[in-house]
C-alpha positions in Angstrom: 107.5 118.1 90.2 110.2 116.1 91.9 109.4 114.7 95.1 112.5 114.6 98.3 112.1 111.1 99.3 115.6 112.0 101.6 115.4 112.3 105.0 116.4 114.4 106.9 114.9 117.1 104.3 117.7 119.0 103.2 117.2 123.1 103.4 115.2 123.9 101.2 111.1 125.0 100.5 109.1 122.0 100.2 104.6 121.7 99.4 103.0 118.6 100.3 99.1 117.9 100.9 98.2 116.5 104.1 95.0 113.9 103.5 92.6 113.9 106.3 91.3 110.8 106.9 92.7 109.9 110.7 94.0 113.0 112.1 96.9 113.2 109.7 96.4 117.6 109.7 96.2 117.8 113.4 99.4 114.8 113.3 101.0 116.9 110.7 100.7 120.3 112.9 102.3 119.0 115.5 105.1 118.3 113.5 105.5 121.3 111.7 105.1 123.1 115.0 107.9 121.3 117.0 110.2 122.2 113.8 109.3 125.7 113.8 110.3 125.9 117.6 113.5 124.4 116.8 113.9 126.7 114.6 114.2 124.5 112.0 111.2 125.0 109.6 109.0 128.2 108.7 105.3 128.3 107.2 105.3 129.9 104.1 101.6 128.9 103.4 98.4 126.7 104.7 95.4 126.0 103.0 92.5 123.9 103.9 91.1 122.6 100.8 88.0 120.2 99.9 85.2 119.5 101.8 84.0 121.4 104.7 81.1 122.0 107.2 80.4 125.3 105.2 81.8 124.3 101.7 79.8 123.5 98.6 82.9 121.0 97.8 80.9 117.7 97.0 84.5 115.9 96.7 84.5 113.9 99.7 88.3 115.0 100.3 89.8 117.0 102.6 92.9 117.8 102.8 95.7 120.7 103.8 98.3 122.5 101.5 101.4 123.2 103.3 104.1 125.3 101.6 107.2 125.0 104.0 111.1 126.5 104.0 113.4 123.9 105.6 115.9 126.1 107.6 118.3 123.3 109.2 118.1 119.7 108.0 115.0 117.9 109.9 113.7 114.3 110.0 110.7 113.2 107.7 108.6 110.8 109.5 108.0 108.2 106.9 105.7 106.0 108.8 102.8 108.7 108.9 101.3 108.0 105.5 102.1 111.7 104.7 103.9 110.5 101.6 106.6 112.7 100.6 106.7 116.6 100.3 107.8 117.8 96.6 110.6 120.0 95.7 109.5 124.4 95.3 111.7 126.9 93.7 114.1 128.2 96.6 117.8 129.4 97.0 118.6 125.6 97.4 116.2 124.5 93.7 116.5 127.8 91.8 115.3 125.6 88.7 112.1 123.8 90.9 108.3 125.3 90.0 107.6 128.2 91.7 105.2 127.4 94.0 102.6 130.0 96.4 99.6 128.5 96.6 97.7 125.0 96.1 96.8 126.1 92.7 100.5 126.0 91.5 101.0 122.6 92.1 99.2 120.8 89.1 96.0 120.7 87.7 93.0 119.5 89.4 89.8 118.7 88.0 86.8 121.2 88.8 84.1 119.8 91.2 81.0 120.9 89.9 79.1 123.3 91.6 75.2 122.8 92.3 74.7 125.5 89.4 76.7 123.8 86.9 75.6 120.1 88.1 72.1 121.8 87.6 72.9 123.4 84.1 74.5 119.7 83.6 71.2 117.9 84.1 68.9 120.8 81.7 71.1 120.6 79.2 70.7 116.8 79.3 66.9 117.2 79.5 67.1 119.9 77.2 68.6 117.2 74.3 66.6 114.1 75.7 63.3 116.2 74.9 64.7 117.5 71.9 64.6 113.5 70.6 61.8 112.9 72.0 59.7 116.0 70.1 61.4 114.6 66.9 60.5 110.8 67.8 57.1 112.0 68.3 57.0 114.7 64.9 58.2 111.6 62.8 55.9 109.1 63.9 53.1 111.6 63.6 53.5 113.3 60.3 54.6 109.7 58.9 50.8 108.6 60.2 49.4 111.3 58.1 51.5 110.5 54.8 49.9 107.0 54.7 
C-alpha cells in the first residue's frame, strides 16, 4: 500500500483508519464533512470497526474505515494524529489495490471470540489432563511391577 504523505491530497480515492482514542472520528467527520460541502471530497465507504457497547470485539480498539474520492485537491491536516491516508485503485492510481471495504486493506489478526477463547482453554485442559492420566498410569502401574 503506498501512503500520500502530500498535502493538499491530490484527486484521487484514498482509505485511512481513524483511531479513537480523543475524539479523532467525530474530529475526522467534521473534516470530511466540510470537504464534501465544498465539494471537494465524496464518501465511498465508513465502517466502525473494533470494540463496541454491543460488540463481542475484546480488542480494546476502535477505530473507523473511511474509503474516500478526492474530487478537487484539499488540505490534509497533519497535526491531528490521523497519520496519513493510503493510496486505492482510482482513475488517478489505476495500478493501486482495489480497495471497498476494511477487509481489503491488509490482514488483520482474528480476535477470538468467547467460543473459540472457550474451545482454546478445553483443548488446553483437554492435553493438561491427558498428562496428568499418563503421569498418574505410570506411576501406578510402575508401583505394581515392583
Amino acid at each position: 500500500m503506498t501512503i500520500e504523505r502530500r498535502s493538499p491530497l491530490p484527486v484521487g480515492r484514498y482509505w485511512v483508519d481513524i483511531i479513537d482514542r480523543r475524539g479523532e472520528v467525530l474530529e475526522f467527520d467534521g473534516w470530511v464533512k466540510r470537504g464534501v460541502t465544498a465539494g471537494k471530497l465524496a464518501i465511498i465507504n465508513r465502517e466502525q470497526k473494533g470494540t463496541t457497547l454491543w460488540s463481542l470485539d475484546n480488542s480494546g480498539v476502535r477505530y473507523t474505515f473511511y474509503l474516500f474520492d478526492v474530487l478537487e485537491p484539499v488540505e490534509w491536516p497533519k497535526n491531528k494524529g490521523w497519520g496519513f491516508p493510503s493510496v486505492a485503485r482510482s482513475k488517478a492510481h489505476p495500478t493501486a489495490p482495489e480497495v471497498t471495504t476494511a477487509d481489503d486493506t491488509g490482514v488483520r489478526p482474528t480476535v477470538p471470540g468467547p467460543f473459540e477463547t472457550l474451545t482454546e482453554m478445553l483443548g488446553d485442559a483437554k492435553t493438561l489432563a491427558l498428562v496428568a492420566l499418563g503421569i498418574y498410569l505410570y506411576t501406578q502401574l510402575g508401583n505394581k511391577r515392583n
